[in-house]
C-alpha positions in Angstrom: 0.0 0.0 0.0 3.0 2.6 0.6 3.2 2.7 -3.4 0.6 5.1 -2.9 2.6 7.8 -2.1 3.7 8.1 -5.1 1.1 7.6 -7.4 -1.1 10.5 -5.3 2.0 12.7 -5.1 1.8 12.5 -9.4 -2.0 12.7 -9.0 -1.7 15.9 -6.7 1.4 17.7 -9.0 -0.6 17.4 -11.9 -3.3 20.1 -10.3 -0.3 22.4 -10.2 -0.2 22.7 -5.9 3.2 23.3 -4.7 5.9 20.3 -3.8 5.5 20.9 -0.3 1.6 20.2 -0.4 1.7 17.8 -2.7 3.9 15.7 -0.5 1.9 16.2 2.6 -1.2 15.8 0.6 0.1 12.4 -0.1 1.2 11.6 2.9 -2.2 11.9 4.5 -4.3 10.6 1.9 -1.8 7.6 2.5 -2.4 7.7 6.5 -6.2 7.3 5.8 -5.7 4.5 2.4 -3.4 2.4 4.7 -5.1 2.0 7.4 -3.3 4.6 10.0 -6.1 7.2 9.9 -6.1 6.8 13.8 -2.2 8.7 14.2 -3.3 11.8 12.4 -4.1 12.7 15.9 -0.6 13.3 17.0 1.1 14.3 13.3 1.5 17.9 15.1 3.0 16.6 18.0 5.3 14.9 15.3 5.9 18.2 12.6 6.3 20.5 15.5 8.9 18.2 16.9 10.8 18.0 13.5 10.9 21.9 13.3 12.0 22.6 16.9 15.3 22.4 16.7 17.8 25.2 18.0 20.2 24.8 14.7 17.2 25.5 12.6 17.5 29.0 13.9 20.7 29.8 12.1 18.9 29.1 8.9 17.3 32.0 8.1 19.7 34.3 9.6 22.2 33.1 7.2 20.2 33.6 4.7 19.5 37.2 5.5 23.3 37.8 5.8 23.6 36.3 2.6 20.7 38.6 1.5 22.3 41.7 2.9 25.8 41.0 1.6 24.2 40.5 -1.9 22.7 43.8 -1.7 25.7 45.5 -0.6 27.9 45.9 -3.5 29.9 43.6 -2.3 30.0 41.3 -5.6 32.4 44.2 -7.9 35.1 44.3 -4.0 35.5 40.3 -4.3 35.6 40.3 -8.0 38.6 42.9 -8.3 40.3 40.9 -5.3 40.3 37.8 -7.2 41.5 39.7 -9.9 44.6 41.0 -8.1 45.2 37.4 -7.1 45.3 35.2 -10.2 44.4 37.8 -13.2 48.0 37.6 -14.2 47.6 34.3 -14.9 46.9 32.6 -18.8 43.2 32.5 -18.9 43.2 34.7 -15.9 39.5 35.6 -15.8 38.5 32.0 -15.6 40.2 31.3 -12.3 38.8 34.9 -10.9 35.8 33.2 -11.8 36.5 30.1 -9.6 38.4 32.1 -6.8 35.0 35.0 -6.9 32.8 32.1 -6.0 35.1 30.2 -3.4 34.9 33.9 -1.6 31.1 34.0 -2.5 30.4 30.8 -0.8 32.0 32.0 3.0 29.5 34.7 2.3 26.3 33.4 0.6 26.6 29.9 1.0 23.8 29.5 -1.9 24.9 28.6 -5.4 22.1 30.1 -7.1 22.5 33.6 -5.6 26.4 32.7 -6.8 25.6 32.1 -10.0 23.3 34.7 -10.7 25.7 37.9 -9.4 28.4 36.3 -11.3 26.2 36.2 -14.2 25.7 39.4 -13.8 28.6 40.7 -13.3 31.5 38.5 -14.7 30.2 36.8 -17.3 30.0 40.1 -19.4 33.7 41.0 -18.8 34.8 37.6 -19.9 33.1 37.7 -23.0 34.3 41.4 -23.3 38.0 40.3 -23.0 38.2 37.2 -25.4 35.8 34.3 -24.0 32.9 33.0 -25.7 29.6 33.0 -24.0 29.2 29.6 -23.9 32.5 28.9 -22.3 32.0 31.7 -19.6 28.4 30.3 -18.7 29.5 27.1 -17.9 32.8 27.5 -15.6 30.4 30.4 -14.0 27.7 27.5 -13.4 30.4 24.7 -12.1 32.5 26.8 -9.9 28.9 28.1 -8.0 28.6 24.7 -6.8 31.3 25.7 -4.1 28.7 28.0 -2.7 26.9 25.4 -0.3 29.9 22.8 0.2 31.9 26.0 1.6 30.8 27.0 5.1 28.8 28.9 6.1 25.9 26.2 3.9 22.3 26.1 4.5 22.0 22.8 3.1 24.2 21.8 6.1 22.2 23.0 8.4 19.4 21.5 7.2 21.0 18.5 7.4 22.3 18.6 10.7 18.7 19.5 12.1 17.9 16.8 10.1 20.2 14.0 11.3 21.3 15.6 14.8 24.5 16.1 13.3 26.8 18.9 14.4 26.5 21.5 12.5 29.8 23.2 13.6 31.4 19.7 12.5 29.5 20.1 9.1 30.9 23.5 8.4 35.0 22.4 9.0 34.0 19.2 6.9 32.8 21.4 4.1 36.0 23.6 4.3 38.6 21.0 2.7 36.2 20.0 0.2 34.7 23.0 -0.9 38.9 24.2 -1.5 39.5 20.6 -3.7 36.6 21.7 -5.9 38.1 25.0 -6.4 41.4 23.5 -7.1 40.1 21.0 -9.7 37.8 23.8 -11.5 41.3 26.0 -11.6 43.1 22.7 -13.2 40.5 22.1 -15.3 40.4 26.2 -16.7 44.2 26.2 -16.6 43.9 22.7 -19.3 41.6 25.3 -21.4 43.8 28.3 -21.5 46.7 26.4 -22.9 44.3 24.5 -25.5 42.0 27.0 -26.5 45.0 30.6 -25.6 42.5 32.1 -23.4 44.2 35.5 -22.9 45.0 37.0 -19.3 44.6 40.2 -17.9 46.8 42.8 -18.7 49.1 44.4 -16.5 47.6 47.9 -16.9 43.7 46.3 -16.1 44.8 45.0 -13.2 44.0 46.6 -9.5 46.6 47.5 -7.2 47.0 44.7 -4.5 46.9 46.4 -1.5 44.3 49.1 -1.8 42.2 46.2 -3.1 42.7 43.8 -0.2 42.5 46.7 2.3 39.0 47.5 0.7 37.6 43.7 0.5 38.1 43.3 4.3 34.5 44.0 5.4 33.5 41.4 3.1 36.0 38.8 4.0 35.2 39.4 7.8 32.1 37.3 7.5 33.1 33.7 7.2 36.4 34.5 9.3 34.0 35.5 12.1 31.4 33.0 11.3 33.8 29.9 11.1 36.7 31.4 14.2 33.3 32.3 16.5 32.1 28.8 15.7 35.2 26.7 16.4 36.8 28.3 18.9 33.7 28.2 21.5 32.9 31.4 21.4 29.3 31.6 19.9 26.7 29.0 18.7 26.0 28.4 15.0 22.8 30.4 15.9 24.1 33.2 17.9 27.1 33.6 14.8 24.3 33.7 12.4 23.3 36.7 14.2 26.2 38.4 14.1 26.6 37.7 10.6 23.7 39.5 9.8 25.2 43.1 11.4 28.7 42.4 10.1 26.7 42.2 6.6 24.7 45.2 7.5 28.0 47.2 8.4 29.3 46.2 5.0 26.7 47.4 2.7 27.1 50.3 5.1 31.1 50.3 3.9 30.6 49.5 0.2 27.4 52.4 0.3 25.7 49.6 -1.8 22.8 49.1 1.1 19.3 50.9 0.7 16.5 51.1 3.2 14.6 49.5 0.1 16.9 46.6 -0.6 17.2 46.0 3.4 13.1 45.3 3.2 14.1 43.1 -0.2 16.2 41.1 1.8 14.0 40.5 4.8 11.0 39.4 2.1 13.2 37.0 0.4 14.3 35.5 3.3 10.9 35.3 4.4 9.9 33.3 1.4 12.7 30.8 1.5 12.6 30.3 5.1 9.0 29.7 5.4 9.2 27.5 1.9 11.9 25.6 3.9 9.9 25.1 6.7 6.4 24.1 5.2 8.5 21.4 3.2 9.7 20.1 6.8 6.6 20.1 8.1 5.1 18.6 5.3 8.0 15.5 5.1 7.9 15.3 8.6 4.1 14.0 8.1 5.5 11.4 5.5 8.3 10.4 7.9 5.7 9.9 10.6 4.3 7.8 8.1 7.0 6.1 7.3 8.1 5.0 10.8 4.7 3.5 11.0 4.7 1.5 8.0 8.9 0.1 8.9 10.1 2.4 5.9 13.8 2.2 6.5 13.6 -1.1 8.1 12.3 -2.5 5.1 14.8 -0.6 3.6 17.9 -2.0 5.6 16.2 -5.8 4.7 16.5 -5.2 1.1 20.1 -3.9 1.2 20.9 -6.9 3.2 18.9 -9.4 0.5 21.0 -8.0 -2.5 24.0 -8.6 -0.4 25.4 -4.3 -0.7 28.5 -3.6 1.7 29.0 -0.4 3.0 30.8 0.5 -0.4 28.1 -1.0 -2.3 25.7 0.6 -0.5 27.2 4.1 -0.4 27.4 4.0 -4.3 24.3 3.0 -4.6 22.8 6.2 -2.4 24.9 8.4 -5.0 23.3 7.8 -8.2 20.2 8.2 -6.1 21.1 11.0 -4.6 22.5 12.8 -7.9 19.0 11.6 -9.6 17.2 13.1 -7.4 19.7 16.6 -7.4 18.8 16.7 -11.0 15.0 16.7 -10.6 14.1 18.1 -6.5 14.8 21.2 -5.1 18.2 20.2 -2.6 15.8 21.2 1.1 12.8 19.2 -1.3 15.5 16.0 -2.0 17.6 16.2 1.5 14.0 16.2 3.8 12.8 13.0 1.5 15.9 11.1 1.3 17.9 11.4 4.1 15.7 10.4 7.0 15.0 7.0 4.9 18.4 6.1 3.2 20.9 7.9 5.7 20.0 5.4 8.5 21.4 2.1 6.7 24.4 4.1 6.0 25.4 4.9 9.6 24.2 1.2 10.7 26.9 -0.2 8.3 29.6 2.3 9.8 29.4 5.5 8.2 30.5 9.0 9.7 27.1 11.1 10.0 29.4 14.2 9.3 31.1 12.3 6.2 28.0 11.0 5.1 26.7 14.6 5.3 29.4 16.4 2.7 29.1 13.5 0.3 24.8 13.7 -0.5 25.1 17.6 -0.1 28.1 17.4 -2.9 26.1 14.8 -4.5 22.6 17.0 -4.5 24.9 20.4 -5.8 26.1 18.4 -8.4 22.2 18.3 -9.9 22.2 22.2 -9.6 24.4 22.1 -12.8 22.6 18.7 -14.4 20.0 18.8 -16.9 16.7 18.6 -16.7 16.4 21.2 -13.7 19.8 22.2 -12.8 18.9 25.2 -11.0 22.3 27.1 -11.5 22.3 26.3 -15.0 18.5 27.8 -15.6 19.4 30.9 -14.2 22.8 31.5 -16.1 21.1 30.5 -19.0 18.1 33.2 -17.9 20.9 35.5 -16.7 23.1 35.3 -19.6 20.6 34.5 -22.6 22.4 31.7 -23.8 20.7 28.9 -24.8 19.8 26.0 -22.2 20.7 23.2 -24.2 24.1 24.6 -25.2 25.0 25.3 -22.0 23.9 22.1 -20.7 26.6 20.9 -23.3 29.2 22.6 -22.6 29.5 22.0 -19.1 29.9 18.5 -19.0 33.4 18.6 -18.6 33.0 20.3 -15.3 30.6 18.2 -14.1 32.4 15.1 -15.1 35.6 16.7 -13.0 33.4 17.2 -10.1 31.7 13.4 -10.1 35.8 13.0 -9.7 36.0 14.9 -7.1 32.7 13.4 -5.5 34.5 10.3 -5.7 38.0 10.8 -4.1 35.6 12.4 -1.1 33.6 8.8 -1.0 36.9 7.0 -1.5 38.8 9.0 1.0 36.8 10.3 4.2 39.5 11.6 5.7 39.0 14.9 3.4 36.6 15.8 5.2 36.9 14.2 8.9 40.6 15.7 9.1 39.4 19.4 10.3 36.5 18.4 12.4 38.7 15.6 14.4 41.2 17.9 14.8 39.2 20.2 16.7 37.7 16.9 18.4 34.4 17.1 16.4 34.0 14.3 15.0 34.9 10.1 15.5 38.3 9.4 14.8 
């Protein structure tokens, strides 16, 4: 009877209703066609549990600090820092383009919001100085998968409310990874410049190091205060969420680039995606209820166990699933599904929560830039007014390097344990 789910989940997105109610649509209808009518009477006992939880808190506060910063003409302060950094370098404008977004992310932490500014922004100076649109789209879509791997993430703290997972452990996980990415996206652009003489910026259109540095401070404070606060003891993820949002109001303060207008921008958007967020908890946290009831992952384990998968079996297993589903479901849509029902059999045959973490959040980015619904590369393609399909082309390259990537982090756990065991955060 649990096949239902989906069939009135396809019945209910055909009307046009929102992912959120069409899943907890399903997921009552289900209660009453299996039988479990009679628990209804505690399901917000059960979604009120699922959303009280204190790291929870720091989600829309990043996101308003990510708003704010956005706002605040920040975007032009990173870009000529990256530029003073590795413009010198053959095609120069690429690797601002990758070293723009590794910044971005300890700000941001959303690839989409990455994506679009450096649509915006960069794309049009690439193209200016020598690139082809096509080839500027795509390494601005693959490196703005760094955004949420790169602390401060949402997606990690929605799965670390998610799987009581630390989130500060999460966050120094994400650090190592979120840097190899970078590296591999600069290797990869560096292979292009040499093949395809993509030109580097000129001495004379370069910025002058210091006065450029000296002026990207404010921005840069943010994930230094973030992250030190964090690890060091001195605040909660929550309580340096907060102060991430005045450190981001002093900036746009600093870079003149904050309005009373775009403050009230901000607080709407972050409205919308935090209450989207939390209806879609609520609303999987009725079809985990449901779940629990009908032995879900239970049955789950049994059938792992019957086809005889190992933890290694197993694990690859959850990544095709997990990059499926990035390609189709919104990341907070996919994690809230997935993880409470697949993560489980993971951590029963041995696997680190925190590990486990970085692996389906890298997994679920790498959808952001995967046809049919890559998010990232819809709003380039938007952005930029290059044509989907092309762009989708072009960028395969960079997604194949990053399932390489994906897998040295599966093969290797140690990339991402070694900073949150050194601080004592996570198993040895």
């Amino acid at each position: 009877m649990i096949i239902l789910i989906p069939v009135l989940a396809i019945v209910l997105l055909t009307s046009g209703l929102a992912i959120a109610y069409v899943i907890g649509g399903a997921a009552v209808l289900t209660f009453v066609a299996t039988d479990n009518a009679r628990y209804l009477a505690i399901l917000p006992q059960q979604i009120f549990s699922k959303i009280d939880v204190f790291a929870l808190m720091a989600m829309p506060l990043f996101i308003l600090a990510g708003e704010l910063m956005n706002r605040g003409g920040i975007t032009s302060a990173l870009i000529n820092l990256s530029m003073a950094l590795v413009g010198r370098l053959k095609g120069g404008l690429g690797h601002v383009n990758v070293l723009t977004s590794v910044f971005f992310a300890g700000i941001s932490g959303s690839a989409v919001a990455d994506s679009a500014a450096l649509s915006n922004t960069l794309v049009p100076e690439m193209t200016r100085r020598g690139y082809s649109l096509t080839y500027a789209s795509a390494i601005t879509a693959a490196s703005s998968v760094i955004g949420p791997i790169v602390p401060p993430s949402i997606i990690l703290i929605f799965y670390g409310a998610l799987m009581q997972t630390s989130v500060t452990a999460l966050f120094l996980a994400g650090i190592v990874p979120g840097l190899l990415l970078a590296a591999s996206l600069i290797a990869l652009n560096t292979f292009y410049a040499w093949r395809d003489d993509l030109p580097s910026v000129k001495r004379e259109d370069m910025p002058p190091f210091l006065p450029t540095l000296v002026r990207s401070i404010p921005a840069l404070s943010l994930p230094v205060i973030i992250l030190g606060g964090i690890v060091f003891g001195w605040m909660t993820p929550t309580e340096a969420a907060a102060v991430a949002v005045v450190t981001a109001l002093f900036a746009g303060w600093f870079y003149e680039g904050l309005t009373l207008a775009s403050i009230l921008e901000g607080l709407q958007r972050t409205a919308m995606l935090s209450g989207s967020i939390f209806i879609i908890i609520c609303a999987v946290s009725a079809l985990g209820h449901l779940g629990a009831l009908e032995r879900i992952p239970e049955a789950i384990s049994e059938l792992v166990t019957t086809l005889g998968l190992g933890p290694v079996g197993y694990m690859i297993t959850l990544n095709v699933i997990f990059i499926i589903a990035g390609m189709v479901l919104d990341i907070p849509v996919a994690l809230a599904l997935l993880v409470p029902l697949l993560a489980p059999v993971a951590l029963a045959q041995g696997a680190d929560p925190v590990h486990l973490g970085i692996v389906l959040s890298f997994n679920l980015c790498i959808g952001l830039i995967s046809p049919p619904m890559g998010g990232c590369l819809l709003v380039v393609s938007t952005v930029t007014g290059l044509n989907y399909w092309k762009l989708a082309k072009a960028i395969i390259p960079f997604v194949l390097v990053e399932i390489i990537v994906l897998g040295l982090l599966v093969a290797f756990p140690q990339i991402s344990l070694a900073l949150p065991q050194a601080f004592g955060l996570a198993g040895g």
